[in-house]
N, C-alpha and C positions, 0 to 999 in steps of 0.2 A: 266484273267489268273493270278496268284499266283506267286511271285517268290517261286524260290527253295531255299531252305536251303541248306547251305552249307553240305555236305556229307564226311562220313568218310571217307579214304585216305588208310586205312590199308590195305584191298586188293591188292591195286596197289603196295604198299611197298613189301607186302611180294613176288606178283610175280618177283618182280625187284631183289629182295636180291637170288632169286631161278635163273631168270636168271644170274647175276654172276656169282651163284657156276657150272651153267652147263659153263660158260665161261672159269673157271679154271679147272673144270674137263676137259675138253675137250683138253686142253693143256696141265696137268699134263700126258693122256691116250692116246692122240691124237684119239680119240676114242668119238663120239656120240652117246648116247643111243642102246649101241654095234654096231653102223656102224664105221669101222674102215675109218679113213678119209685119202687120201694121204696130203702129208706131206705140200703141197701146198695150201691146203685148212684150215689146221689145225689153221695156227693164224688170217686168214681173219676170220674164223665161231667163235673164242673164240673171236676177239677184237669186232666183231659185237655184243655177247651175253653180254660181260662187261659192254661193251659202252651202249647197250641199257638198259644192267638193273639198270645202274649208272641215264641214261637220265628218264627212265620214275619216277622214286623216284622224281624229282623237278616237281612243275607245266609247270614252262616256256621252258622244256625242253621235258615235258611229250608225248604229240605229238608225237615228230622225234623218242623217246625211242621205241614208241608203232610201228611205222611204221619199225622199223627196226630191233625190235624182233615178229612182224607179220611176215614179210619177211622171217627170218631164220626159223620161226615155218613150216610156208608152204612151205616151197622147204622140209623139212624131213617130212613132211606128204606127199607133192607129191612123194617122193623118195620111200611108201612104196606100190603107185600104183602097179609098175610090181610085187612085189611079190602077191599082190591079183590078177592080171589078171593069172599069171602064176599056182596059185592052190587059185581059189575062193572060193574052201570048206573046207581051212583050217582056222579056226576063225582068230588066231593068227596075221596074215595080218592087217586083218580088225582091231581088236584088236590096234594095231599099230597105224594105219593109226587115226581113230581117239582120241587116247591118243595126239596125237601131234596136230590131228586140235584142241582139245579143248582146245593146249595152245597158236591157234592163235585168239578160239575167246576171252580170255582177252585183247591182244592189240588192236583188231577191237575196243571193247567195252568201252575204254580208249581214243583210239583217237576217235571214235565219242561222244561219252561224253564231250570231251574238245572243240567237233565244233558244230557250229551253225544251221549245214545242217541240221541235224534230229530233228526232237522232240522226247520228253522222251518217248512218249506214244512207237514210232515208233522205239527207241532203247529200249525200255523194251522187247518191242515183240522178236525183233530181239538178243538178248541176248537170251534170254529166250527157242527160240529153238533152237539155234546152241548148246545152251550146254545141251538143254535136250536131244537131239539127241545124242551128247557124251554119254550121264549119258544111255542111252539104250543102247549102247553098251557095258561102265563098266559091265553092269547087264549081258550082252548075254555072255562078256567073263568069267565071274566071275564065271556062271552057266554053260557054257560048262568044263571051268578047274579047276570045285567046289574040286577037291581032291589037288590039286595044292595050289590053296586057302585056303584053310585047313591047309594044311601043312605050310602057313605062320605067320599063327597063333601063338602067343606064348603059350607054352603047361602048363603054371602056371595059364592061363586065363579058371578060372569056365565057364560054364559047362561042354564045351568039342570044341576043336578046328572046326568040321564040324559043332557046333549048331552054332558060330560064321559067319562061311563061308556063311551060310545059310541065316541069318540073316543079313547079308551087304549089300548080295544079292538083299534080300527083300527091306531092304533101298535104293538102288538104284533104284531100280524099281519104287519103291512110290515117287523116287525125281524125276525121269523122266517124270512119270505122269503129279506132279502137277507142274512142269514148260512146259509141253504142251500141260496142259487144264488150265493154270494160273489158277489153285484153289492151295491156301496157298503156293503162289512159293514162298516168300518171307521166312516163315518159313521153307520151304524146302529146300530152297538154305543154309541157316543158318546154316541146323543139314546136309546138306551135306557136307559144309565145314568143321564140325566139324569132324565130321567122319570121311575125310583126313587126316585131321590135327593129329587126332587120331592114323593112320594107320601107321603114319610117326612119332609119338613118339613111338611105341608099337612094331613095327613093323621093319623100314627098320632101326632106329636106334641104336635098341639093335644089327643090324648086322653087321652099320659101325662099332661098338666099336670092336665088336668081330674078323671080319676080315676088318681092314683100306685097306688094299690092294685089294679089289675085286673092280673091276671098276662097277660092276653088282650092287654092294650094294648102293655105292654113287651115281651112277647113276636114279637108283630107290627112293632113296629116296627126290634127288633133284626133277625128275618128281612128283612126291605125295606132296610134296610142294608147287609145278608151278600149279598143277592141282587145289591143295586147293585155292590157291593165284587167279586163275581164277573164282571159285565158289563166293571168299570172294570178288574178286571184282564186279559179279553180284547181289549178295546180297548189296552191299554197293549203288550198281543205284537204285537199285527195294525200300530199304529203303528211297532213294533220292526221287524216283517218289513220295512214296506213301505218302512222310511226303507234299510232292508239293501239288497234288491233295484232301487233305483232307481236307484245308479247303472250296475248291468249295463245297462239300456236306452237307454242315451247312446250316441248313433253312434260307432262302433269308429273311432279317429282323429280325432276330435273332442276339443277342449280340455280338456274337462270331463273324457271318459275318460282324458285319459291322465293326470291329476292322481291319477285312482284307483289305490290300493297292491294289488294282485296277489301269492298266494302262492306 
């Protein structure tokens, strides 16, 4: 077995810098991702979301950051249960429900990265469907509220706002695929985070500028960074694994293996 190379860092960062801003939104609006919060909740769930987006940005700290913005991720994804039991046919719910688990599975994928329990092979996997199961949802909401979608589109963007909608869609679709038949998850994780990344320059930030005061717009746009900040940190394991395991695949007596250190 091969050590690993040390791995890039920047997913983790960026979801850290995302939770933050959900930390001071949430105390500027007292307000989470439009659930208004009583007033007794408001600065426990903002110093939780600070605190931990401060904690996972260090390594020695990264751990407790991830365990305790896992934490607040899943209490608002379990909070959007009753409205899916209460109308199961309305997407919207669902919609919800896993936009927020997908941004519990970067802390999952974070703290076990940093621990010894699992092997990579066994958090690759597990990465890999948690958020490809998200990415199928992105897709089912995106194609049920495809005129919604459309219309977020900015209208200076060639060829026409619906080819757009259609087209993200599409990509969603292909990145769910190949991270739950791990064929080219590693590129699709990549051009999914991009795409995020994309949606939240193009997208939710031409609308902070235009209206700062809509808690709707900061808000969104902070999710679509937490979400990218998720993807980029899957991508950064799945590059982890794959630089790990590649040189086991070099013909045994070959130059290249025997350069390799063995435990």
């Amino acid at each position: 077995m091969t050590e690993a190379a040390p791995g890039s860092n920047l997913g983790r960062h960026v979801f850290g810098v995302a939770a933050l801003a959900f930390g001071l939104i949430t105390l500027a609006w007292h307000d989470y991702n439009g659930r208004h919060l009583p007033r007794y909740s408001v600065y426990a769930i903002a110093a939780a979301l600070i605190f931990g987006g401060a904690a996972i940005q260090f390594r020695r700290t990264a751990k407790t950051g991830a365990v305790v913005l896992g934490a607040v991720y899943l209490v608002f994804a379990l909070l959007c249960v009753p409205g899916i039991v209460a109308a199961p046919r309305i997407y919207n719910s669902w919609g919800n429900f896993f936009e927020q688990f997908s941004l519990v599975t970067g802390p999952v994928i974070v703290y076990a990265g940093l621990s010894s329990a699992w092997s990579r092979e066994t958090l690759d996997r597990i990465g890999r469907i948690l958020l490809g199961i998200c990415t199928v949802s992105f897709t089912l909401e995106q194609a049920i509220y495809l005129g919604a979608t459309a219309h977020l589109v900015p209208k200076w963007l060639p060829p026409s706002q619906m080819f757009w909608a259609v087209a993200t869609t599409v990509f969603f679709a292909l990145a769910a695929a190949a991270l739950l038949t791990n064929r080219m998850a590693l590129l699709a994780t990549r051009l999914l985070t991009i795409m995020l990344v994309i949606f939240g320059l193009l997208v939710w930030v031409p609308l902070v500028l235009s209206d700062p005061h809509s808690h709707t717009n900061w808000s969104e746009n902070t999710e679509t960074f937490a979400i990218a900040g998720t993807a980029w940190i899957l991508a950064d394991l799945l590059d982890e694994y794959r630089r790990a395991v590649r040189p086991s695949t070099k013909i045994k007596g070959s130059p290249e293996a025997q350069t390799q250190v063995f435990p």
